[in-house]
ZATORRO-233269 format. One line per field, with one value per residue: residue number from 1; residue in one letter; x, y, z of N, C-alpha, C, O in turn. Coordinates in steps of 0.02 Angstrom, whole numbers. Atoms other than C-alpha are relative to their C-alpha. Example, Ala and Ser with C-alpha at 12.3 -4.5 7.8 and 13.67 -1.06 7.14 Angstrom:
% residues 2
seq = 1	2
type = a	s
n.east = 45	-42
n.north = -59	-59
n.up = 0	-3
ca.east = 615	684
ca.north = -225	-53
ca.up = 390	357
c.east = 45	-39
c.north = 60	55
c.up = 0	37
o.east = 97	-14
o.north = 59	110
o.up = 33	45
END
This chain:
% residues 270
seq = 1	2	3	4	5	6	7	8	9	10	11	12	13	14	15	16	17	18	19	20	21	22	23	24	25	26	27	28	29	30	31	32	33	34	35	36	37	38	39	40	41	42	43	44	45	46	47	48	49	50	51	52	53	54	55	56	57	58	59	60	61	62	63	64	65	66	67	68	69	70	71	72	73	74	75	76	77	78	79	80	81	82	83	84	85	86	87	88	89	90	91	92	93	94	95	96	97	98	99	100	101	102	103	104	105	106	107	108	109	110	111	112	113	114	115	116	117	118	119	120	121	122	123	124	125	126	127	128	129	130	131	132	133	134	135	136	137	138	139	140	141	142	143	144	145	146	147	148	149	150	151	152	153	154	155	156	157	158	159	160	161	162	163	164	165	166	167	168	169	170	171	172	173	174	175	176	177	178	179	180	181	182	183	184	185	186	187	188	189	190	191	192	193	194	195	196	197	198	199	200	201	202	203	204	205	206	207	208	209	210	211	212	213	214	215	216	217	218	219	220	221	222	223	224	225	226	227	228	229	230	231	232	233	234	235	236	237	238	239	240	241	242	243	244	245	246	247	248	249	250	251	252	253	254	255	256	257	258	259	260	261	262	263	264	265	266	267	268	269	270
type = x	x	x	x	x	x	x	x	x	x	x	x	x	x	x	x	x	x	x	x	x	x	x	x	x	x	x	x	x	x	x	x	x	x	x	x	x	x	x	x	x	x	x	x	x	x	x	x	x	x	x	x	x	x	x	x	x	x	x	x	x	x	x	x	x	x	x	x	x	x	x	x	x	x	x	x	x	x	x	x	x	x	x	x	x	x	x	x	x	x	x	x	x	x	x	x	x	x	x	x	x	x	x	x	x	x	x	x	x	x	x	x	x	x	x	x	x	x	x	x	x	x	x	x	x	x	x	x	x	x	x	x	x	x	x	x	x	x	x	x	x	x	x	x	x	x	x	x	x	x	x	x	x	x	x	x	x	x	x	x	x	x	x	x	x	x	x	x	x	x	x	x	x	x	x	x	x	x	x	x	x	x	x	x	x	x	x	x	x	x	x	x	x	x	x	x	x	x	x	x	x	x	x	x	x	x	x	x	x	x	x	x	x	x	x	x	x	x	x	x	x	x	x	x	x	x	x	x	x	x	x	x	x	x	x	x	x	x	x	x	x	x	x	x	x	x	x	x	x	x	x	x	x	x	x	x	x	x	x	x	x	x	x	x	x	x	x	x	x	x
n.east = -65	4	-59	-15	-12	54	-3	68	-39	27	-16	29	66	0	63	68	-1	-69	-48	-14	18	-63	0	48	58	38	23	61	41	2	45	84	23	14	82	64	5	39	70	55	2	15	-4	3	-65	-28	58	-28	-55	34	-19	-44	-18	21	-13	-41	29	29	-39	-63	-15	-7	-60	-6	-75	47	-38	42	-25	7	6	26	-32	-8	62	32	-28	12	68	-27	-54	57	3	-33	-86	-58	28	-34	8	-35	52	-44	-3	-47	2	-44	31	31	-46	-38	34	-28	-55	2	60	-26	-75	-10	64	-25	51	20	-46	11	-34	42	28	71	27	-22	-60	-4	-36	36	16	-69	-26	22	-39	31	22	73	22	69	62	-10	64	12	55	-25	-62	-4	70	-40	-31	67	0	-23	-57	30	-10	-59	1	57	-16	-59	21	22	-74	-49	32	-37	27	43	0	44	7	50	8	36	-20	54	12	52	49	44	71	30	-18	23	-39	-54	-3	37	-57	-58	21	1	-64	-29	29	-30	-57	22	11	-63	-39	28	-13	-73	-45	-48	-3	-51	-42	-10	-75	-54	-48	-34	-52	-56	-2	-39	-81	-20	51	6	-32	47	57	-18	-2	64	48	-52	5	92	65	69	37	50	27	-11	76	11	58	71	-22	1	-48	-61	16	8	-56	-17	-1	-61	-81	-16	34	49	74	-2	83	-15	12	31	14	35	2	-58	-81	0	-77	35	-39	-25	-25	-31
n.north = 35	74	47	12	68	44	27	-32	-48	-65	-38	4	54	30	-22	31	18	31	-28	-37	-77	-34	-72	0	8	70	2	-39	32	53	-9	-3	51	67	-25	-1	56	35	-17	60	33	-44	-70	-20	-10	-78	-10	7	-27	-49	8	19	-35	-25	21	-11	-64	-11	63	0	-72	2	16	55	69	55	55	33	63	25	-68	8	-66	-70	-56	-25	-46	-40	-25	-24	-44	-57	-23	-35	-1	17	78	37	62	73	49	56	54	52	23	-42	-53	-76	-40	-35	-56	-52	-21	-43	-38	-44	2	-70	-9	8	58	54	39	85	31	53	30	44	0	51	40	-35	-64	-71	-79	-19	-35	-58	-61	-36	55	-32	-28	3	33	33	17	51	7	63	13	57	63	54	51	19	-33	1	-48	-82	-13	-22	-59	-66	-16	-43	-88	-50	-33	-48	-53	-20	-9	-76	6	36	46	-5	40	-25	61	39	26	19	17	72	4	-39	35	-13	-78	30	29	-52	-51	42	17	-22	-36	18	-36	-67	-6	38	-38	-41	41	-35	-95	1	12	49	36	25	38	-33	-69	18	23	-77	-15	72	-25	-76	10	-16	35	98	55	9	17	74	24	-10	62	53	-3	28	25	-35	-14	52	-23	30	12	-33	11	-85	-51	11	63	-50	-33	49	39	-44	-3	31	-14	-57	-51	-9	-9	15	16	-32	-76	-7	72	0	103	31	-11	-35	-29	3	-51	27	-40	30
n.up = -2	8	-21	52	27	14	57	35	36	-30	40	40	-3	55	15	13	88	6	35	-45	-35	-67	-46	-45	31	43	-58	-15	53	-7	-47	45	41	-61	-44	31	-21	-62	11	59	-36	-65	22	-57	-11	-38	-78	-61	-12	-28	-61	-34	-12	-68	-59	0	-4	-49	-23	-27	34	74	-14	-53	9	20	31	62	-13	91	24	71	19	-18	12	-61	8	34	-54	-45	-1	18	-76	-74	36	-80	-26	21	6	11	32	5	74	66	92	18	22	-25	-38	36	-15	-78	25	35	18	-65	40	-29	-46	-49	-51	11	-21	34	-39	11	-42	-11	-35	-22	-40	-71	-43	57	-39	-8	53	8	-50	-87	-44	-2	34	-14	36	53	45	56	28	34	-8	-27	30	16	-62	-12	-62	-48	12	2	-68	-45	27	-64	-70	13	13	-95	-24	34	9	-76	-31	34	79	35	55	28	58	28	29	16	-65	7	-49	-4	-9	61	74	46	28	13	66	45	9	48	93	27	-7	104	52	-5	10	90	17	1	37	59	41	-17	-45	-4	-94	-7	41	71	-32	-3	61	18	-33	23	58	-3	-40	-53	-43	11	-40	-77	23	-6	-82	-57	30	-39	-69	-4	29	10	-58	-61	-54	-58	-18	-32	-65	15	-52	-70	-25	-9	-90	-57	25	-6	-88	-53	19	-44	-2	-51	52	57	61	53	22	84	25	51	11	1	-30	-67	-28	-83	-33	-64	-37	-44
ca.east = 23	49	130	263	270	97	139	-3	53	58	106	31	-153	-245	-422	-596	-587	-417	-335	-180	-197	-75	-110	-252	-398	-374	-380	-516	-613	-566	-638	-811	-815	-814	-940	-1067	-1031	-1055	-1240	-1294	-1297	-1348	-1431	-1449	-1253	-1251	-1396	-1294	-1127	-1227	-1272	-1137	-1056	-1180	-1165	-970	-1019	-1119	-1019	-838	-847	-781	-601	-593	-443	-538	-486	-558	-575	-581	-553	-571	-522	-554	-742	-786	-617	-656	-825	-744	-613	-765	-832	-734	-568	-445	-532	-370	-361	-306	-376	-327	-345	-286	-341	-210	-313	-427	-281	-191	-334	-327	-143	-161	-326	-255	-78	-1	-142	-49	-222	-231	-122	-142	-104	-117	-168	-280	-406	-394	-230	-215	-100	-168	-186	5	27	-61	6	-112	-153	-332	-457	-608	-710	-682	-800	-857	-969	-1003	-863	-873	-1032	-885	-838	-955	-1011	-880	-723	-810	-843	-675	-656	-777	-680	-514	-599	-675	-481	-435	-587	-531	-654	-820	-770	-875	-876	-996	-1043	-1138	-1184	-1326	-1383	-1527	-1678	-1723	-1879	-1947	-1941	-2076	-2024	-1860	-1887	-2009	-1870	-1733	-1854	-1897	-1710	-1653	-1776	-1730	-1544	-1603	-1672	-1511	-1417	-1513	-1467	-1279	-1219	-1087	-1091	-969	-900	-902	-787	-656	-636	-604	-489	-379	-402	-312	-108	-103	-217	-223	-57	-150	-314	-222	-167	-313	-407	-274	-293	-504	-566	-733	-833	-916	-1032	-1019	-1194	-1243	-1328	-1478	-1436	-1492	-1352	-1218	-1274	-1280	-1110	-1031	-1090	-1003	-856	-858	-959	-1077	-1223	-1262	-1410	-1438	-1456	-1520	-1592	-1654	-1746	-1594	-1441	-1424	-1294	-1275	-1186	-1074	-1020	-880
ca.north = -1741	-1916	-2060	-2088	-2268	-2316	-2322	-2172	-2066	-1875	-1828	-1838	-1877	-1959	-1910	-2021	-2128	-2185	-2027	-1948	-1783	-1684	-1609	-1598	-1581	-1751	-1802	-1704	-1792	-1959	-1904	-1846	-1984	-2121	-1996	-1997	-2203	-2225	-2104	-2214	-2324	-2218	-2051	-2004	-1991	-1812	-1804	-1912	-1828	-1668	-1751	-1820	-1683	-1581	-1695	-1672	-1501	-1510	-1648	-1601	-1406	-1354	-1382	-1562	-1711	-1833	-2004	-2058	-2247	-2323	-2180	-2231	-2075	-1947	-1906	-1887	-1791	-1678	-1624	-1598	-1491	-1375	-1347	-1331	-1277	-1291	-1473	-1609	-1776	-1952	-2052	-2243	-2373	-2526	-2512	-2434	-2364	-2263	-2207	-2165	-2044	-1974	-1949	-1860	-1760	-1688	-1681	-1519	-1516	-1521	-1580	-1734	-1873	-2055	-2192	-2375	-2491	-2668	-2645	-2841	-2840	-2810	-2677	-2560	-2427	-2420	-2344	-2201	-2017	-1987	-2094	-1985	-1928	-1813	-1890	-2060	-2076	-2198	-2222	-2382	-2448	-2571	-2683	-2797	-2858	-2981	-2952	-3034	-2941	-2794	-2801	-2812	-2672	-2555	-2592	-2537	-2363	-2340	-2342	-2220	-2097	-1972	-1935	-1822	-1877	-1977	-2112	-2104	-2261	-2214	-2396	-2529	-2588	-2710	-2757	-2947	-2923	-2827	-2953	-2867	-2694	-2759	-2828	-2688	-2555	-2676	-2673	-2514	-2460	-2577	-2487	-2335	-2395	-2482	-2316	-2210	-2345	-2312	-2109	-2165	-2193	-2290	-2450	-2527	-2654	-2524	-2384	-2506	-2584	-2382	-2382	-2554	-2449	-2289	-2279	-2209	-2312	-2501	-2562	-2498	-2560	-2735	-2743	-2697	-2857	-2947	-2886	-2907	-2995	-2955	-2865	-2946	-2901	-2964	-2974	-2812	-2829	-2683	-2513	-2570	-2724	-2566	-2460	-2598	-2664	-2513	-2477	-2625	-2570	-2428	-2301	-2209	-2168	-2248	-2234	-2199	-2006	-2034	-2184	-2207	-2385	-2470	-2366	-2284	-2172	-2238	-2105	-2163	-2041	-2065
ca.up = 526	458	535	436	477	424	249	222	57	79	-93	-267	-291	-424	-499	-482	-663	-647	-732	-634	-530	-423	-263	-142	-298	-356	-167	-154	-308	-223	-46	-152	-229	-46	23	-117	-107	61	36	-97	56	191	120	310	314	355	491	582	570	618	783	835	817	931	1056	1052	1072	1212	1287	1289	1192	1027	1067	1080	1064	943	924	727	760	586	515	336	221	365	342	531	547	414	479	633	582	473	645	762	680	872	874	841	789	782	642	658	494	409	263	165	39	112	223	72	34	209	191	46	57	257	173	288	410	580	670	595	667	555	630	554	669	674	801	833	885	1082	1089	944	1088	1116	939	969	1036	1191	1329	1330	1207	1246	1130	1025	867	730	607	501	534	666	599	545	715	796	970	1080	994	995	1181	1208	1089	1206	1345	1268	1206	1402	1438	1303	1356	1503	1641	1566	1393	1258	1147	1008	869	730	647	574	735	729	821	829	890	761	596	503	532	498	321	269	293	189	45	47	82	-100	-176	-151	-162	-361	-404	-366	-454	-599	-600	-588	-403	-367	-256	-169	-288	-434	-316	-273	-442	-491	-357	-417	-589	-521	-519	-375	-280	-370	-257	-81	-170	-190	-16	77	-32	43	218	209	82	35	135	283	422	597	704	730	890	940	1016	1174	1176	1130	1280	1389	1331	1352	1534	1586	1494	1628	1554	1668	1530	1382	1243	1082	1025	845	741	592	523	525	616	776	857	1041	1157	1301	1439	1529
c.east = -12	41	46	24	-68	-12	-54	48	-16	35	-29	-71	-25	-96	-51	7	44	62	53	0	62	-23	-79	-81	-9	16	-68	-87	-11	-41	-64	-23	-36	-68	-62	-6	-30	-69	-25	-20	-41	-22	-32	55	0	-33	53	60	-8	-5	31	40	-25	1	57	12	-3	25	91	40	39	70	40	57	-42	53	-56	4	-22	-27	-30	26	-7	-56	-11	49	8	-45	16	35	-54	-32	14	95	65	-3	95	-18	36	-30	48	-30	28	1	43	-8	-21	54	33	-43	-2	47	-2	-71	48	77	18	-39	25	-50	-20	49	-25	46	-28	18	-41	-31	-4	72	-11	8	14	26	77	41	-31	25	-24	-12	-57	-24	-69	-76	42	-74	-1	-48	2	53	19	-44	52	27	-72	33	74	78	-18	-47	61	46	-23	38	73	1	-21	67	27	-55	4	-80	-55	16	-41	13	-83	18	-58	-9	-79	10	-73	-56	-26	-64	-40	-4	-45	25	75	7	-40	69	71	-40	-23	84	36	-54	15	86	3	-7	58	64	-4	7	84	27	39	11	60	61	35	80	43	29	8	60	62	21	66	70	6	-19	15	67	-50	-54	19	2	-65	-72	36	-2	-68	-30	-40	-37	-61	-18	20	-70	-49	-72	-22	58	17	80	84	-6	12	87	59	-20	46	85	21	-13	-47	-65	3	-69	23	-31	-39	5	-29	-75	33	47	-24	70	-3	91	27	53	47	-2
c.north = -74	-24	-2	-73	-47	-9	55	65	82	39	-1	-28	-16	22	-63	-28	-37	49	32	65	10	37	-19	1	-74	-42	16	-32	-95	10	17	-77	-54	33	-3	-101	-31	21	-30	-66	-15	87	42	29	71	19	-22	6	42	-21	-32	51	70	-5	18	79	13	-24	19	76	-10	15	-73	-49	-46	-63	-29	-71	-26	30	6	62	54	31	44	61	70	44	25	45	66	31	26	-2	-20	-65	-28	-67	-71	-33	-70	-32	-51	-6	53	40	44	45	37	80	30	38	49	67	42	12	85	17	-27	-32	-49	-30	-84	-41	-64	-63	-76	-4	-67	-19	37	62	55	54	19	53	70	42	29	-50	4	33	47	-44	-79	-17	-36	24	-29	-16	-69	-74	-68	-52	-29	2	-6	23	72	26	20	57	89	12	30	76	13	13	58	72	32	16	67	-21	-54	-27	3	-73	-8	-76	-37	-39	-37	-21	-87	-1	30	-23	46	73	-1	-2	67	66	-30	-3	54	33	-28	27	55	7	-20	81	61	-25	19	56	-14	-5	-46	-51	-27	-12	57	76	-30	-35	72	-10	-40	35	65	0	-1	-63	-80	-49	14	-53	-81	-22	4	-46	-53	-22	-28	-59	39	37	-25	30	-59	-22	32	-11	69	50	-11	-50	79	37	-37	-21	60	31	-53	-17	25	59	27	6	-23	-19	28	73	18	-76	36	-85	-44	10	39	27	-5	51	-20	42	-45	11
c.up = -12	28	-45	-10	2	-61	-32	-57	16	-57	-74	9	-75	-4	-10	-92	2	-51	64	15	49	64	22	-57	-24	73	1	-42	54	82	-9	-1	63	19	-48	-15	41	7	-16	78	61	-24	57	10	49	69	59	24	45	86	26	19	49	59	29	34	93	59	27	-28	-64	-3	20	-23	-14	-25	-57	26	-82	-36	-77	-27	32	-4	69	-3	-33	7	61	-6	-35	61	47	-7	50	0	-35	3	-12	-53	-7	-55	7	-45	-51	-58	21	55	-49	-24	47	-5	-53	15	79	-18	64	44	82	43	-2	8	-42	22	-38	42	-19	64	10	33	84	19	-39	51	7	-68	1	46	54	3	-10	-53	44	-33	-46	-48	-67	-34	-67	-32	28	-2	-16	60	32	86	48	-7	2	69	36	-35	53	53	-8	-19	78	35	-23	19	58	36	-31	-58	-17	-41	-50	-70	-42	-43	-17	60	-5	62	-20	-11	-28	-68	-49	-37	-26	-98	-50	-26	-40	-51	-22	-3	-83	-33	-27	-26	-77	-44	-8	-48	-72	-23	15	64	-11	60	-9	-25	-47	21	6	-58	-49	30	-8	-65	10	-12	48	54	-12	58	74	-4	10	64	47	-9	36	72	10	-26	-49	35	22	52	58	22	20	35	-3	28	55	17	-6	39	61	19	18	76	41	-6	54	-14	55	-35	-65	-28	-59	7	-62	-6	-41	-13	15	40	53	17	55	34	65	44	40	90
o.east = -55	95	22	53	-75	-62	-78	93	-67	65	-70	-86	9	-131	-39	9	32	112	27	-1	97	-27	-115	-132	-59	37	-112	-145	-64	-91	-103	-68	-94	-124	-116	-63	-74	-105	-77	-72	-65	19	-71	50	18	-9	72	78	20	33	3	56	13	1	50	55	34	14	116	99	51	83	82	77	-75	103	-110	56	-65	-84	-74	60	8	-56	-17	27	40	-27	-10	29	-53	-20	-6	143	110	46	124	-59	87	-87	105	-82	76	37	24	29	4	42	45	-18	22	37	17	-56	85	102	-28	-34	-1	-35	-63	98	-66	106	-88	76	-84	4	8	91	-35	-22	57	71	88	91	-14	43	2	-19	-84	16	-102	-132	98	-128	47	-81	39	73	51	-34	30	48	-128	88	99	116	16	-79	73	100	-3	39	97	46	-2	75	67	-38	-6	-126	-38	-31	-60	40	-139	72	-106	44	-128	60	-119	-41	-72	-95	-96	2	-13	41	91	43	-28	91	115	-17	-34	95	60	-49	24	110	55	33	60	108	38	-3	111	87	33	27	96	115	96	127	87	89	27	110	117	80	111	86	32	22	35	56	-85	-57	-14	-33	-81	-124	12	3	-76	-71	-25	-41	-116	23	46	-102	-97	-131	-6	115	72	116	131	47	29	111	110	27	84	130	73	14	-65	-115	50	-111	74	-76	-68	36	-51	-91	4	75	-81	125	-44	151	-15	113	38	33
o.north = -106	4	12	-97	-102	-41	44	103	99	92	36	-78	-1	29	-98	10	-93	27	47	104	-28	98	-57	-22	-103	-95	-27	-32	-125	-26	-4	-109	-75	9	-7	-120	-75	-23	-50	-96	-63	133	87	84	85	47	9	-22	38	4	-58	54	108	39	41	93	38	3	8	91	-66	63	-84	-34	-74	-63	-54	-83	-7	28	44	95	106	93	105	116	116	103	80	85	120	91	72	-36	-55	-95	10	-89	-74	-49	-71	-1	-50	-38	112	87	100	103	96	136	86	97	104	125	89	39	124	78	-79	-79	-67	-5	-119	-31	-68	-86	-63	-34	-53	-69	93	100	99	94	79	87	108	24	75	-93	-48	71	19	-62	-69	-39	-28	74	-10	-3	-114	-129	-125	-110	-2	5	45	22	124	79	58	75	145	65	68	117	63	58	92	126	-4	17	125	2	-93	8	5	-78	-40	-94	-10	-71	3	-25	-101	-19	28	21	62	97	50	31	86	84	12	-30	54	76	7	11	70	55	-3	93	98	10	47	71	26	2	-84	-41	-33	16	63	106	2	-46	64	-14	-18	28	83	-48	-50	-95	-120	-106	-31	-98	-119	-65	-35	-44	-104	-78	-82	-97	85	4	-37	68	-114	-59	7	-19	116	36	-1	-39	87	37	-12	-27	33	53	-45	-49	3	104	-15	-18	-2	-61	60	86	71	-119	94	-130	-88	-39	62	3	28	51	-26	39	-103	-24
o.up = 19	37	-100	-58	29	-77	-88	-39	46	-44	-48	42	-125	46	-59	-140	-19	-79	118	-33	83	63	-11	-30	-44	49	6	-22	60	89	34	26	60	26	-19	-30	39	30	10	66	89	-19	42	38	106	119	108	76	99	127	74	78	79	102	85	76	136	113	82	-22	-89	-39	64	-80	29	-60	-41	57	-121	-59	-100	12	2	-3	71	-22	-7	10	71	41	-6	70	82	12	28	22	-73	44	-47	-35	-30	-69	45	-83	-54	-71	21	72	-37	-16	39	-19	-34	0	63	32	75	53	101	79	39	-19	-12	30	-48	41	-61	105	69	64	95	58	-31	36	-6	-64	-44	102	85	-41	-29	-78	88	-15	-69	-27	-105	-18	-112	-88	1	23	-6	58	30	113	71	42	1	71	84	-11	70	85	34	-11	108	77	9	-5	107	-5	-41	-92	26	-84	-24	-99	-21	-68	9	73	-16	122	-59	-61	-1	-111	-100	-91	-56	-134	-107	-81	-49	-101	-82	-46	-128	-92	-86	-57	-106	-89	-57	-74	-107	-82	53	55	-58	119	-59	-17	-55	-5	-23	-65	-107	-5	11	-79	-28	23	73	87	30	79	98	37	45	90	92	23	59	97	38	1	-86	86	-4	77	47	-15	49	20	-39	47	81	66	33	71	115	75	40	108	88	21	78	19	96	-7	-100	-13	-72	48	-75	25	-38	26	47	65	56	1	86	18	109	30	61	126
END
């Protein structure tokens, strides 16, 4: 189910290229398309869908009330719903592209609730249809906020997560104290990302000037340059500082579950 006052479309879609498409396949092309984007990026992606979603599992069973938090076109949600089909969801946004993909790709899909939202404003949480989630989950997403909005971020999800439920943030989380290992894994990570480049992926820049290209897409595409920018990181602080940060939200447990070189998924019980 879409909001219907977040502006997210839930009717024609448009095909990868910029030709138009009707109907959930050229959705379907345009949700391909972000996920083999964001890989080129991250060709871990799936590992750490995988456990998050075990945890979820293990954590709150395979029936659970998920709040997406910057939802983006709906990947986590989607994964979730392959899973654990009863599971429902909230996915919140601003960016009115990738919502518009959402919107369209869950088009008729009663467990999906879209909601658009700026997580900077205060009283975000008021737009949404439960007080309580069992689970809320991310994943790079929030790297954009720097620490001390994104403390007071943590402490507005430890409100929205009911007693026994979990927050999970799947994200480039760094280590200070580590410069060498640090730099080694950023050079071999553009290497690796040069080499994929080279067999055709698609970065960033090159997917959203598709997406300005599309019909469907180029007015969202405009606005959501409007709303951002460019894209910008924040400071991502280590694991440890998101565990930590997150206990004195009012979690009772918090670590990471998975890491890579670079990203970590830290797990916060309520």
């Amino acid at each position: 189910m879409v909001d219907t006052g977040t502006g997210v479309g839930t009717g024609a879609g448009s095909a990868v290229g910029g030709a138009p498409a009707v109907g959930r396949a050229g959705w379907r092309a345009w949700q391909d398309s972000w996920d083999r984007q964001q890989e080129w990026y991250m060709p871990d992606r799936e590992e750490r869908f995988r456990v998050m979603l075990d945890m979820v599992e293990a954590l709150v069973g395979r029936e659970p009330r998920v709040l997406d938090l910057a939802c983006g076109t709906g990947s986590i949600s989607d994964r979730l719903f392959q899973r654990f089909p009863a599971a429902t969801s909230t996915g919140v946004d601003l960016d009115p592209a990738l919502l518009a993909i959402a919107g369209g790709y869950f088009a008729g899909d009663t467990r999906l609730t879209l909601v658009r939202a700026d997580l900077k404003d205060p009283d975000w949480t008021a737009k949404l249809p439960y007080d309580s989630y069992d689970a809320v989950l991310t994943a790079t997403a929030l790297h954009w906020l720097h620490s001390e909005p994104l403390a007071v971020l943590y402490g507005q999800i430890a409100g929205l997560v009911r007693p026994g439920g979990v927050f999970m943030n799947a994200d480039r989380m760094k280590d200070a104290s580590t410069p060498r290992i640090n730099e080694a894994e950023r050079a071999h990570r553009h290497r690796e990302m040069d080499r994929a480049k080279e067999a055709g992926a698609l970065d960033w820049a090159e997917w959203w000037n598709l997406a300005a290209e599309d019909p469907v897409l180029a007015g969202p595409t405009a606005e959501r340059f409007v709303i951002y920018g460019e894209h910008a990181d924040g400071d991502t602080p280590s694991a440890e500082w998101h565990a930590r940060t997150l206990m004195d939200a009012g979690f009772g447990e918090a670590r990471a579950v998975w890491s890579s070189p670079s990203d970590s998924l830290v797990l916060a019980l309520k």
